[in-house]
C-alpha positions as CSV (number, residue, x, y, z in Angstrom):
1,X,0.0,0.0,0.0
2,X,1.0,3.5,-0.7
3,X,2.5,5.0,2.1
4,X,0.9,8.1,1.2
5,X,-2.4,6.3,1.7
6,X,-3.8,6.2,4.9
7,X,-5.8,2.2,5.9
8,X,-9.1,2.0,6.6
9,X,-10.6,2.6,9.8
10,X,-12.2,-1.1,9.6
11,X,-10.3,-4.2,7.8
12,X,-12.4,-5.8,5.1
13,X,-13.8,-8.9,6.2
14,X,-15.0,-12.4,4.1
15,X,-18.1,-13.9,4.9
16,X,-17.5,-17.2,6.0
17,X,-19.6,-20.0,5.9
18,X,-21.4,-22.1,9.1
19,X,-18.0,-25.2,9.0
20,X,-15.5,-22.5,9.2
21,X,-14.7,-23.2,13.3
22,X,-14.5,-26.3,12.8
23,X,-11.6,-26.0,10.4
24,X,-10.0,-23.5,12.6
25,X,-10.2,-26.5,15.5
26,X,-8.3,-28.7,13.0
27,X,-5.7,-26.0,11.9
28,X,-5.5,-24.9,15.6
29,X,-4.9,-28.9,16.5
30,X,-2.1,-29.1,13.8
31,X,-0.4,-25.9,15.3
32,X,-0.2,-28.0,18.7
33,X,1.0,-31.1,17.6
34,X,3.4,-29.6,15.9
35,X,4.9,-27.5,18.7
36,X,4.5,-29.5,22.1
37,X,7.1,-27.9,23.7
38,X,5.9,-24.3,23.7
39,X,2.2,-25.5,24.3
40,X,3.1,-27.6,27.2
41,X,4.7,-24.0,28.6
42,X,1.9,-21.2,27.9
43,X,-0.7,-24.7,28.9
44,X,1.0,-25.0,32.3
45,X,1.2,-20.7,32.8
46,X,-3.1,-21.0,32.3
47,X,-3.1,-23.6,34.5
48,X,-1.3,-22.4,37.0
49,X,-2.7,-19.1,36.7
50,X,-6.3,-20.8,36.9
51,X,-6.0,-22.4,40.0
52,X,-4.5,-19.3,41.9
53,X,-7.4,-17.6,40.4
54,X,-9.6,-20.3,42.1
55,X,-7.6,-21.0,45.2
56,X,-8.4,-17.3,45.8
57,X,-11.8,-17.5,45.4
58,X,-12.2,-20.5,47.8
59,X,-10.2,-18.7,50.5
60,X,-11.4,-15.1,50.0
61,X,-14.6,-15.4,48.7
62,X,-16.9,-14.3,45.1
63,X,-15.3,-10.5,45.5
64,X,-12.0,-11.9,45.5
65,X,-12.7,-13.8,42.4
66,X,-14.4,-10.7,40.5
67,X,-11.0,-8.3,41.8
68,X,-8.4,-11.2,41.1
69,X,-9.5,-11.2,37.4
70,X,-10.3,-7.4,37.2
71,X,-6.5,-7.0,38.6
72,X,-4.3,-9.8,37.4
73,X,-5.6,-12.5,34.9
74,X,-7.6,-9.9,32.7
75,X,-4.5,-8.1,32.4
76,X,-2.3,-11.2,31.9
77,X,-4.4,-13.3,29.5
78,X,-4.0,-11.2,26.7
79,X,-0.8,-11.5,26.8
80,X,-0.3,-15.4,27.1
81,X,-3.0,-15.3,24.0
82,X,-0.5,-13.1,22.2
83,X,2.4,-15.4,22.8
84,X,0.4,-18.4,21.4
85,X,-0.9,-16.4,18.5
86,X,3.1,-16.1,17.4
87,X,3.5,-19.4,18.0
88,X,0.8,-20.3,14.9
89,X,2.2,-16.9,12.7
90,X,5.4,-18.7,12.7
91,X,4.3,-21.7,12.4
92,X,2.2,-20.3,9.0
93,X,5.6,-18.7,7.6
94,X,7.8,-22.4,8.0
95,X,9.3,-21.0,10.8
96,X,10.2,-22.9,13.6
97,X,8.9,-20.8,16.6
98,X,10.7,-19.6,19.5
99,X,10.1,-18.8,23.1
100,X,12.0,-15.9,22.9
101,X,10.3,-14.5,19.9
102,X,6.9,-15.0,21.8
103,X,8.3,-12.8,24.4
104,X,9.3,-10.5,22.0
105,X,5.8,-9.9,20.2
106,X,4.4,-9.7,23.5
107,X,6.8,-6.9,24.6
108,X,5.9,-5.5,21.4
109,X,2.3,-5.2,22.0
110,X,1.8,-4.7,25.6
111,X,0.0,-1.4,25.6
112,X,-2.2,-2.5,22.9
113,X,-2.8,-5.3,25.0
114,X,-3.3,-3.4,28.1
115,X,-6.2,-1.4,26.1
116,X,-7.9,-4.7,25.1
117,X,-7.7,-5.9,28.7
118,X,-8.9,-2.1,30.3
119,X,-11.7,-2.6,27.4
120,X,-12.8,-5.9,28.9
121,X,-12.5,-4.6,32.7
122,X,-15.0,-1.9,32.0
123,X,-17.3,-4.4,30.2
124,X,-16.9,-6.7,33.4
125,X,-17.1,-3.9,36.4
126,X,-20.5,-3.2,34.1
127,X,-21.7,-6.5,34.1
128,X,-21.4,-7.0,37.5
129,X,-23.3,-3.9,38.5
130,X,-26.3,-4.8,36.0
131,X,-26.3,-8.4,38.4
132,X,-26.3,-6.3,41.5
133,X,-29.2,-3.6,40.0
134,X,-31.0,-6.9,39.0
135,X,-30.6,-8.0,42.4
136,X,-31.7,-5.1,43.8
137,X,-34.7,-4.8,41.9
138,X,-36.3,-7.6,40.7
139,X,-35.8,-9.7,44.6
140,X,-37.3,-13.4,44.4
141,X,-40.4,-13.7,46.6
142,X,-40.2,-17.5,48.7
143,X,-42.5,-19.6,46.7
144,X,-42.9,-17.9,43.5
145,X,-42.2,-19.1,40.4
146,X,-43.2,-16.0,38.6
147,X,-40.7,-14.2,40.1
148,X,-37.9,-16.6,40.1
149,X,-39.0,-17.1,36.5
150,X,-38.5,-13.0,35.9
151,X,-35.5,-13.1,37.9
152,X,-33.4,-15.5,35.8
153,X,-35.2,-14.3,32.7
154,X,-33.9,-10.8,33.2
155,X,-30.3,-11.7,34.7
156,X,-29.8,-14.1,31.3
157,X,-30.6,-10.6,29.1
158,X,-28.5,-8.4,30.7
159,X,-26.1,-11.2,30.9
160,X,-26.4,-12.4,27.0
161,X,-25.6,-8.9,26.3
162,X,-21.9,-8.1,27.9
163,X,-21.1,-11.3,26.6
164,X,-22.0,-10.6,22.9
165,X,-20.2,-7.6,23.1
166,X,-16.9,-9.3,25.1
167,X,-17.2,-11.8,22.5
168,X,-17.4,-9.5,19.5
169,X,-14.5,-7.4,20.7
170,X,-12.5,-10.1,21.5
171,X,-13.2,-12.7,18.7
172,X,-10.6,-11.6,16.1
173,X,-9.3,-7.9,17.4
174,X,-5.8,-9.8,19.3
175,X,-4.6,-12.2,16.6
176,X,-4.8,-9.1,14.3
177,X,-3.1,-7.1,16.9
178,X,-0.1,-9.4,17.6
179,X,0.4,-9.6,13.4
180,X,-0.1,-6.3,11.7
181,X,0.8,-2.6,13.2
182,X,-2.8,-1.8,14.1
183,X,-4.2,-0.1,17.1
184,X,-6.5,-2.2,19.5
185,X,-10.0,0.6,18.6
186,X,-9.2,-0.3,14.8
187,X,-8.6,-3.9,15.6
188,X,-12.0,-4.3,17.9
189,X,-13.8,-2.6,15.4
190,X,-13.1,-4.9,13.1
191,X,-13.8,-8.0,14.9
192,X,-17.7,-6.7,15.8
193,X,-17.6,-5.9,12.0
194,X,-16.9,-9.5,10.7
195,X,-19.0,-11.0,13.8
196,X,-21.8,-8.8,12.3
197,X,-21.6,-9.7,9.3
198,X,-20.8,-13.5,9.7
199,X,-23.8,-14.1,12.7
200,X,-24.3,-17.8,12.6
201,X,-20.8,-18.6,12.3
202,X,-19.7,-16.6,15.4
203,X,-23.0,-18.1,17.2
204,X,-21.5,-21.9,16.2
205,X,-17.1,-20.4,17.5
206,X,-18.7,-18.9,20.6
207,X,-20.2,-22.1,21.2
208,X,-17.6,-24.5,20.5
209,X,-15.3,-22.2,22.8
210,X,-17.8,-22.5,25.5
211,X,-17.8,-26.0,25.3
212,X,-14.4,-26.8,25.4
213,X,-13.9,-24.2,28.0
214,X,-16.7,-26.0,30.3
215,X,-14.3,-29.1,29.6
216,X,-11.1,-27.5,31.1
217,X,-12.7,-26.4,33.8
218,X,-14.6,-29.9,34.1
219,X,-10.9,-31.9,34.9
220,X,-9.8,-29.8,37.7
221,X,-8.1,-26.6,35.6
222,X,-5.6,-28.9,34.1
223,X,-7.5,-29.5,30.6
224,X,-7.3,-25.9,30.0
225,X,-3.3,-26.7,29.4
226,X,-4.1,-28.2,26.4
227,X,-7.6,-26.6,25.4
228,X,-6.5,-22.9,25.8
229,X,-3.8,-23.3,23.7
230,X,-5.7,-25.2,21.2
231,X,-8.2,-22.5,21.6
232,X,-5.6,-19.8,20.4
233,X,-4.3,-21.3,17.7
234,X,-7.6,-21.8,16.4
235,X,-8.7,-18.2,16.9
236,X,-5.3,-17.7,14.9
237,X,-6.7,-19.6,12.0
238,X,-9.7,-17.8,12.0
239,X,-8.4,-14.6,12.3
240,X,-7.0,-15.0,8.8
241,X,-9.6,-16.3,7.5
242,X,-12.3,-13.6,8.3
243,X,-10.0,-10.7,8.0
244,X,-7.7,-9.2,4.7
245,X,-5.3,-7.1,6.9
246,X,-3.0,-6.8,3.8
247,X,-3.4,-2.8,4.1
248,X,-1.6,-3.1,7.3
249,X,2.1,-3.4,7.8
250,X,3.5,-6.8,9.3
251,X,4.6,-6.1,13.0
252,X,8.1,-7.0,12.2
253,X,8.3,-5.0,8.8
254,X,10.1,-2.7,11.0
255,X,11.2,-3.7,14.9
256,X,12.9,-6.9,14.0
257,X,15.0,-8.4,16.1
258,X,18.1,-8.5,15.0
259,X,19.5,-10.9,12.7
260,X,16.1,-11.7,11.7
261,X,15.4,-12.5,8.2
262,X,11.2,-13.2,8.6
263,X,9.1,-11.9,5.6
264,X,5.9,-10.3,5.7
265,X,3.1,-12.4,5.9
């Protein structure tokens, strides 16, 4: 692109059809068998980061769990994601990848990072305060179904709704962000473009991520070693798949490390 030229504010995205997760899963799967070694690590970092999460919660308490993820894994997750994401970029270029060039692209895009995870802070400091106002004003009366009924009726609305939009921010917006100079705004903008415009396929990836995600956390924390990553890589896949980011320079078409003789993707 002409540097003259300035990107557009939203990356084009391809309308995908209703399979397309599943052939993320698959690519996703490759990308883990075919780098065990860095897996096993960024596996064992959720794990471990999981059950601190959870030990907190059992000793402290629900607030504990709500400010443990508002102050530490909300924060941190973004950036394990990144480093798994440049584990399937290299992985796509014939590279063989390296722990130290994950560590690198995370470095790289930290504060972008940092606004994805403020981003999903605000969403979740939002959420909880539509559960408290629900709460507060819609109480269930003993022995009524009709209320109980209104109750979880109204808490699964407000509820549907943060996660949509967590979803939609989050779906594509990091992958993009740990391959092309982009800011997080353009990038989250993008990703609740192309889950707009590709509904039922997002409905059938947020689904498939909840159910592998209920099976991590069904085996104790330690399946989320394995289905995070997996996870990931697969959001990797689709990533470039839904999105032409072309118009946007590779992270490391400037920055390299040194000695480094990547390409742009």
């Amino acid at each position: 692109m002409n540097e003259t030229t300035p990107a557009p504010f939203v990356v084009p995205c391809r309308d995908l059809p209703l399979y397309a997760p599943l052939r993320w899963l698959a690519a996703g799967w490759r990308d883990l068998v075919r780098a065990p070694v860095l897996t096993s690590a960024f596996g064992a970092i959720v794990v471990v980061v999981s059950l601190g999460v959870a030990a907190m919660a059992w000793q402290l308490g629900r607030f504990a769990l709500l400010a443990a993820l508002l102050s530490g894994f909300v924060f941190v997750a973004p950036l394990i994601g990144v480093g798994l994401y440049a584990v399937s970029r290299a992985l796509e270029r014939g590279e063989v990848p390296r722990f130290k060039d994950c560590l690198a692209l995370m470095r790289r895009v930290v504060g972008q990072a940092g606004v994805f995870a403020l981003v999903q802070m605000v969403i979740l400091l939002l959420w909880s305060r539509a559960g408290m106002l629900v709460n507060a004003f819609v109480p269930v009366e003993d022995g009524s179904l009709v209320s109980l009924l209104e109750f979880l009726a109204l808490g699964s609305l407000f509820g549907s709704v943060f996660a949509v939009a967590t979803f939609a921010i989050a779906a594509f917006s990091l992958p993009m962000i740990a391959d092309r100079d982009v800011d997080m705004v353009t990038a989250g903008i993008s990703s609740v473009n192309a889950v707009l415009r590709n509904k039922a396929t997002a409905l059938v990836w947020a689904g498939l991520i909840a159910l592998l995600t209920a099976v991590g956390l069904a085996t104790a924390f330690i399946g989320l070693g394995i289905v995070m990553p997996w996870l990931a890589y697969a959001a990797w896949h689709g990533y470039r798949e839904a999105l032409d980011a072309s118009a946007w320079p590779s992270l490391d078409a400037d920055g390299a490390e040194p000695g480094s003789t990547r390409s742009s993707a």
